[in-house]
C-alpha positions, 0 to 999 in steps of 0.5 A: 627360510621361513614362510610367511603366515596366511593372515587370520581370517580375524585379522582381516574382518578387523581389517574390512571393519576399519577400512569400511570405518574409515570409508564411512568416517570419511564419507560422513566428514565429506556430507557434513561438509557440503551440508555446510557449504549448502546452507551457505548456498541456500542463504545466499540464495533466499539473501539474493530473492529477497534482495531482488524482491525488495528493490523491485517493491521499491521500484513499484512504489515509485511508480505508483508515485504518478498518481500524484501527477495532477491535470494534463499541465503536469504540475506536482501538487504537493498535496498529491504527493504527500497522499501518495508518500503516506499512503505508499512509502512511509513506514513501510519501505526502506527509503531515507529520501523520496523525490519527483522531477518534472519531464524537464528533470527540475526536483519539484517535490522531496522528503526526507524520511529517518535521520535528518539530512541535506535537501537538495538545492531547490529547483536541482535538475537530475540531469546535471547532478553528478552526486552517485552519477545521478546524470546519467542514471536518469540519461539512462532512464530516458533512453530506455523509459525503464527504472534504473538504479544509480551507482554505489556512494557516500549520499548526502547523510555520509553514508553509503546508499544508492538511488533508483529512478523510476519514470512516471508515464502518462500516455505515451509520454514521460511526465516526470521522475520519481527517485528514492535513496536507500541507505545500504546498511539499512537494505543489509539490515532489512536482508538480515531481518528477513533471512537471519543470518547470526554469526555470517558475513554477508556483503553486496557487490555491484561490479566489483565494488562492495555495497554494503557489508555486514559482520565482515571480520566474523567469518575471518578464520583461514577455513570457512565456507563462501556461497555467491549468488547474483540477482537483478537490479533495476536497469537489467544489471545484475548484484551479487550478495556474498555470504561466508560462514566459519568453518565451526565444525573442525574440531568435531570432525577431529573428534570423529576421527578420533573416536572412530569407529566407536561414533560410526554408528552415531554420526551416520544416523546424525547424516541420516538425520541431516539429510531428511531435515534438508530434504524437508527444508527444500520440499517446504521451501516449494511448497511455500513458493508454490502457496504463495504464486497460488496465493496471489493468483487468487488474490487477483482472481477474486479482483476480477471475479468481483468486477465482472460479476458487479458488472454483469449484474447491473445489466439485469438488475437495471432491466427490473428496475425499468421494468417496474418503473413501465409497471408503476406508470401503467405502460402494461395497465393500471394496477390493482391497489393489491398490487401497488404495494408489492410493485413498490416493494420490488423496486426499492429492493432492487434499486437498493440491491443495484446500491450494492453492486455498484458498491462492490464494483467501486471497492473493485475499481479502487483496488485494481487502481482504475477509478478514473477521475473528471475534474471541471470547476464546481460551484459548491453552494448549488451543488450541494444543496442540488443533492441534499434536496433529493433526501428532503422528501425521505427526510421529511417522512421521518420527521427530522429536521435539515438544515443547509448553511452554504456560503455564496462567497464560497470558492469554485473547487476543481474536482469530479462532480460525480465521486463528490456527488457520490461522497455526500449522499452516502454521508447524507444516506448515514446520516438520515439511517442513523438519526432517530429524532432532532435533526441533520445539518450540513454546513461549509467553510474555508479554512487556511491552514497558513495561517497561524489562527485559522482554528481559532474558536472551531476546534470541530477543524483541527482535524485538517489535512496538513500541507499547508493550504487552504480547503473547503471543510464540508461538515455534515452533522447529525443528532442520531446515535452517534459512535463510540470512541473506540470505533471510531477508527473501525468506521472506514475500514471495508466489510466493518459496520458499528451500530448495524442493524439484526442480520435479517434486515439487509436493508439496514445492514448494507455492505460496510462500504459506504464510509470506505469508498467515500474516504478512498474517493475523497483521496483520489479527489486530493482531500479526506474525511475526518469524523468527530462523534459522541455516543447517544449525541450525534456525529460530524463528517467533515469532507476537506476538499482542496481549493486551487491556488487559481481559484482563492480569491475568485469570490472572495478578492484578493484575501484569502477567505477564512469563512463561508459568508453569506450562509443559507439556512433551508429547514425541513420538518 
């Protein structure tokens, strides 16, 4: 009989080393596995936000959309819209077809955007349309007077989309419907372009039906890592984006098992490794979170802080200049001949400091959206040449000429009298600023953009607004130094000032809000400036003020005017 041999203590190191090898081969082939299905979570995760962000993007486009509402008879006004749609939608966002419906859901207005495809049937009410349950998406949206958006569906195109419809509140009433149709690919694609995801198959499923899906046989393989997440959608209901990935990494852990304890080493500092870049990615993915809310509380603080400052200004501001008015006209005695000068002084630098932050105030209003609008028939010839006499005294000090040409026959036009008011002395104000010598003409006709010539012989009108109706183009010309080609464009943008004057004379320099504010406020009024300039001889502002279908032909008879007849010339020197 024979006794069993204790085990040699080399035995059992070797024993200890592989068991501890084979734990850590083990624990390594487990963390490279979830590294794997975490990064599958992590881009289902960014995939689902940014799924969520941009729906809700389009959600407050569509709403924005009611400022294309006109008066209180809620009527559409296809110019309005059109403003809205270029200045909101086009080129930015992801909508193949854009619509709005009165309260009545009867489709006013639509565009179509990209490919070419069908236009719903003039008049087609909302109500009724059964096409991706349109109906009772918007019966929805009625009840709850919140966005919602529409089942999933071959649109007009034949491709796969959905809708979302918004409601346009006015008060406290429901003045219509703005809807958007998005194609899926194009959402999965616009997803993949944020978040990039090269060799993943990534789908969207709305109640158990597939929205759209991207690469679908890529992650096709029997082993592969699958990741959920849900977001919400207009209308409260919540999607889910699925991402799966193939398991890639088979063969190197075969590898790993394989090799042994020769790579335990590696392959923990290849852990370590992966570990620390995770951590990195979710410490920089918070912090990016945290910049951003940071980043738009500033944003809106800055807002804020301009419009009250600007506000609480004026009040200061205003008690100096009536003060000085109480000086000038001697409530407080007469003034030595020292002090008249000085007086002055402090007035105009006051009244031009006042200019400023009313200035300040309105780029603050505009942003903020809260520029309110007053529209009443006005007669333009009286009403221009009421504003344009206020600046016959400054024009006349400095020599130049003014001439006015005002057709009596003009139309009324329904706008705000104080934005427009506002429009033509900044570019009166421009004008004198910047004309050395000669002179500073302002002239108006109507042109018709349905008709075929109504540019014919006056190409100074080719720059009109499109939309297919007729407009007032209130041109004012100088002879001064005129603008270089390549600023042009640089004119109406905020804070940009060509041809300013040395930086010690604010006087001269202003703000650079002057052409931005009148732009943005000939917007709001339905128009917009255009401007055609010759370095060293001159330039022509053109302010293209939309006429009302009631008002054509008020003066002019039954036919469309096509010129300001009966013009007024008034020269100054």
């Amino acid at each position: 009989m024979f006794r069993r041999s204790p085990p040699r203590l080399s035995s059992l190191a070797l024993l200890a080393a592989q068991l501890l090898g084979l734990a850590g081969l083990y624990a390594a082939d487990r963390a490279i596995t979830h590294g794997a299905r975490a990064r599958v979570e992590l881009d289902a995760a960014e995939t689902a936000a940014f799924a969520e962000g941009l729906l809700s993007s389009h959600v407050q486009t569509l709403r924005a959309m009611r400022g294309a509402l006109a008066d209180s008879d809620d009527v559409l006004s296809d110019r309005r819209i059109s403003a809205v749609i270029e200045d909101l939608v086009e080129g930015r966002l992801l909508f193949s077809r854009v619509w709005m419906s009165d309260s009545t859901g009867a489709v006013r207005y639509q565009r179509l955007f990209g490919a070419a495809g069908p236009l719903f049937p003039p008049g087609l009410d909302i109500d009724t349309a059964t096409a991706l349950q349109l109906g009772a998406t918007t019966a929805a949206v009625r009840q709850t007077r919140q966005p919602a958006i529409s089942t999933a569906g071959r649109i007009l195109t034949g491709e796969r989309g959905f809708s979302i419809v918004v409601p346009l509140i006015v008060g406290d009433q429901t003045a219509g419907f703005a809807g958007g149709t998005l194609i899926a690919a194009t959402l999965l694609h616009e997803l993949s372009r944020r978040r990039p995801l090269e060799d993943a198959a990534v789908a969207i499923v709305a109640s158990g039906d597939t929205v759209a899906a991207q690469n679908p046989d890529s992650a096709s393989e029997r082993t592969r890592y699958v990741a959920v997440d849900t977001f919400h959608v207009p209308g409260g209901a919540e999607w889910q984006v699925s991402v799966a990935r193939p398991a890639r990494d088979t063969l190197a852990r075969v590898a790993m098992w394989a090799i042994g304890l020769a790579m335990i080493g590696a392959l923990s500092l290849a852990l370590i490794r992966e570990r620390r870049e995770g951590r990195r990615v979710a410490e920089r993915s918070t912090e990016l979170e945290r910049l951003s809310t940071e980043l738009l509380r500033a944003n809106r603080a800055k807002s804020e802080f301009l419009a009250n400052v600007s506000h609480e200004l004026r009040t200061p501001l205003n008690a100096i200049v009536g003060f000085v008015d109480l000086l000038r006209d001697g409530v407080y005695g007469e003034l030595a001949p020292r002090q008249v000068n000085p007086v002055d002084r402090i007035a105009a630098s006051a009244a031009h400091l006042r200019h400023l932050v009313d200035q300040i105030l309105d780029i603050a209003k505009m942003a903020a959206g809260r520029m309110e609008m007053h529209p009443e028939p006005v007669d333009l010839r009286p009403f221009v040449i009421d504003v344009a006499s206020e600046f016959e005294a400054l024009i006349a000090d400095r020599g130049l000429n003014l001439s006015l040409a005002i057709g009596g026959s003009l139309p009324r036009v329904r706008t705000d009298p104080t934005h427009l008011r506002q429009i033509i002395v900044n570019l009166l104000g421009n004008a004198v600023k910047y004309t050395p010598t000669g002179g500073i003409a302002v002239r108006a006709r109507v042109t018709d953009e349905r008709r075929a010539d109504h540019v014919v012989g006056t190409p100074s009108l080719v720059g009109a607004p499109q939309g297919g109706r007729v407009w007032i183009a209130l041109q004012i010309a100088d002879s001064g130094i005129g603008i270089a080609p390549a600023d042009l464009g640089r004119v109406f943008e905020e804070f940009e000032q060509v041809n300013a004057g040395p930086r010690g004379d604010s006087m001269q320099r202003g703000t650079g809000l002057g052409l931005p504010i009148s732009r943005r406020l000939a917007r709001l009024l339905g128009g917009d400036i255009t401007v055609e300039s010759e370095l060293g001889k001159g330039s022509t502002f053109t302010v293209w003020i939309p006429i009302d279908a009631a008002d054509i032909g008020v003066r002019t008879g039954a036919q469309t005017p096509t010129a300001a007849t009966d013009p007024v010339s008034v020269g100054v020197k």
